[in-house]
N, C-alpha and C positions, 0 to 999 in steps of 0.2 A: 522213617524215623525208627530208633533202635528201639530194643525194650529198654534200654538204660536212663536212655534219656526220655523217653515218654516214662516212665519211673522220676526218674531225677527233677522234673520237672514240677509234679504232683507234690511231691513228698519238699520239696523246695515251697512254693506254695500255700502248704499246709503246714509248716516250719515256723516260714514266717508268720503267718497266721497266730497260729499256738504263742508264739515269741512275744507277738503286738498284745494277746489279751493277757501273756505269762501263765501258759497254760500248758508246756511243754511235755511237764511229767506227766501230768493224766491223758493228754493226748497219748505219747508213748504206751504208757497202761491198756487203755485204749485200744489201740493198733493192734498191739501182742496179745489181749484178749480174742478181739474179731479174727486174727492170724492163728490160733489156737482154736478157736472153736470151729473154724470152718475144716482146718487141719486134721481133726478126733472125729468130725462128721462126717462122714462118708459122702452122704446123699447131700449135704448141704452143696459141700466141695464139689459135687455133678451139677447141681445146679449155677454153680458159679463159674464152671466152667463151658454150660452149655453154651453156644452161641444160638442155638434158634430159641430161647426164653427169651422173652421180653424183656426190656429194663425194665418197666413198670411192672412186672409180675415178682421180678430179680428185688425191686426196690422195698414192697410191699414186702417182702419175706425178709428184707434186713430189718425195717421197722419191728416187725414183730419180736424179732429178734432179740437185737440192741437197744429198742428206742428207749428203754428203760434201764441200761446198762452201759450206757456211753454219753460223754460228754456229748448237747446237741451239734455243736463245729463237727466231733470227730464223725457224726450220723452223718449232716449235711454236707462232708467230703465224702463217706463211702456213696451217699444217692448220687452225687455228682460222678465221682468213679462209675459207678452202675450208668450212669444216664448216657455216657460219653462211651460206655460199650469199654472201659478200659478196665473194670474188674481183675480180669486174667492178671494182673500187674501190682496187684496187689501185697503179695509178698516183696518182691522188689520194691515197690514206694518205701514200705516197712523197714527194709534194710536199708533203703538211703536216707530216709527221716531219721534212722539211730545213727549215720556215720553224720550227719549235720549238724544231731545234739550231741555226739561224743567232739565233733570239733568245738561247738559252742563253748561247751566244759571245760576243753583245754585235754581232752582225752587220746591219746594215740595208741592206736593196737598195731603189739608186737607178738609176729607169728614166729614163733621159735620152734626147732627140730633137733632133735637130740637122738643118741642111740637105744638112750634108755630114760626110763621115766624119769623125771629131776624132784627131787627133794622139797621141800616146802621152805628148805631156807636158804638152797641153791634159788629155786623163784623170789623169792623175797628178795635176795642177796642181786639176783638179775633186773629184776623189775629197779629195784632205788640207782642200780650204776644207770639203766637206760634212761630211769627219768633226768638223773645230773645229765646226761650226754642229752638228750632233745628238749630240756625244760618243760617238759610237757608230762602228764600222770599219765601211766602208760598201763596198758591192760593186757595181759599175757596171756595167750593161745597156744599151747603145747603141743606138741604133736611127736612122737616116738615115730623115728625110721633107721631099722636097722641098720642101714645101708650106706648111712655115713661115717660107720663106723665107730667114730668119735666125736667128742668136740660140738659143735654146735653151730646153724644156722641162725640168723635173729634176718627177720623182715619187718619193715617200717616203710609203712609206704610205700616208696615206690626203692628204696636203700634196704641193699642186704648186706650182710656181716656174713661172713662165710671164714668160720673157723674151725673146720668138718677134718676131719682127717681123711678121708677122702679126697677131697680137694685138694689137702697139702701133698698127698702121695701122686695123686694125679699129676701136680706144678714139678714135684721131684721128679717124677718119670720122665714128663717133658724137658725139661732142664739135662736131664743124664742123654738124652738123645740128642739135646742140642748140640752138646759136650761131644759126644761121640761123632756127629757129622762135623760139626768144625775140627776134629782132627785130621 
C-alpha cells in the first residue's frame, strides 16, 4: 500500500469523523498544532520516527504531550496512528484531511507561476476571474520562475493554463519548422 493511500485513508476516516460530531476546524487546529510541534522538536521528531520504540512508550509520550491540548477524537486518532505503527505518515494524513476540508468548503488551490512576483491586485484581479471560471473560492499559491519568461502558468487540479511566453515561443518555433519542412 502507498504512503498516499495509507495517508488518505486515515485522514478520510478522521474527516468523516470530525464531520458527524462537526468538529472540523478544531480537529484541523489540532493536527497543525501536533504537526508543528513535533516539527520545532527535534528529539520529539526522533522518537517518532524511531521504529524500535514502542507504541505504548510512543503513546504514553503523546499523552503527556497533547492530552491537555487536543481535542480527545484528535488524541484517540494519533494513539490509534501510534498503535498501528503508522505515525511516520502523519504529515501526510495532515495534508489530505486539509485537501478533504478545502473540498468540503467548496475550496480549490490554484498554483500559479509567474516571471516575476505579481502584485496584490494582479492576485485579487486573478483569484475573482478563476473563481467565475471553476465556481469554486480559490486559494492562490504563487510561485516566481524566471524561466518562463513571461505571462503566467495557473494549475487547478489536475488543468493547467499555460499562457508562458515560453511556451508561446516554443509553439512558434515549432510551427516555423513545420513551415519550413513542408516546403
Amino acid at each position: 500500500m502507498s504512503d498516499k493511500s495509507v495517508a488518505r485513508r486515515y485522514a478520510q476516516a478522521l474527516f468523516e469523523l470530525g464531520q458527524e460530531k462537526d468538529l472540523l476546524e478544531e480537529i484541523q487546529k489540532d493536527l497543525k498544532l501536533v504537526i508543528n510541534v513535533i516539527a520545532e522538536n527535534e528529539e520529539l521528531k526522533k522518537v517518532v520516527e524511531h521504529q524500535l520504540i514502542m507504541a505504548e512508550d510512543k503513546q504514553e509520550i503523546f499523552k503527556e504531550i497533547f492530552a491537555d491540548k487536543v481535542n480527545p477524537i484528535t488524541l484517540n486518532f494519533l494513539l490509534l496512528v501510534i498503535q498501528k505503527r503508522r505515525e511516520f505518515y502523519l504529515q501526510s494524513m495532515y495534508e489530505q484531511f486539509l485537501e478533504y476540508l478545502d473540498e468540503f468548503r467548496g475550496i480549490e488551490e490554484a498554483r500559479v507561476k509567474s516571471a516575476v512576483q505579481l502584485s496584490d491586485d494582479i492576485r485579487k484581479s486573478l483569484e475573482k476571474q478563476l473563481e467565475k471560471v471553476t465556481g469554486k473560492k480559490i486559494r492562490l499559491k504563487t510561485e516566481v520562475d524566471p524561466e518562463i519568461l513571461g505571462g503566467l502558468t495557473v494549475r487547478i487540479g489536475d488543468k493547467v493554463i499555460d499562457g508562458s511566453i515560453k511556451t508561446r515561443l516554443n509553439l512558434l518555433q515549432k510551427h516555423l519548422r513545420q513551415t519550413e519542412l513542408a516546403k
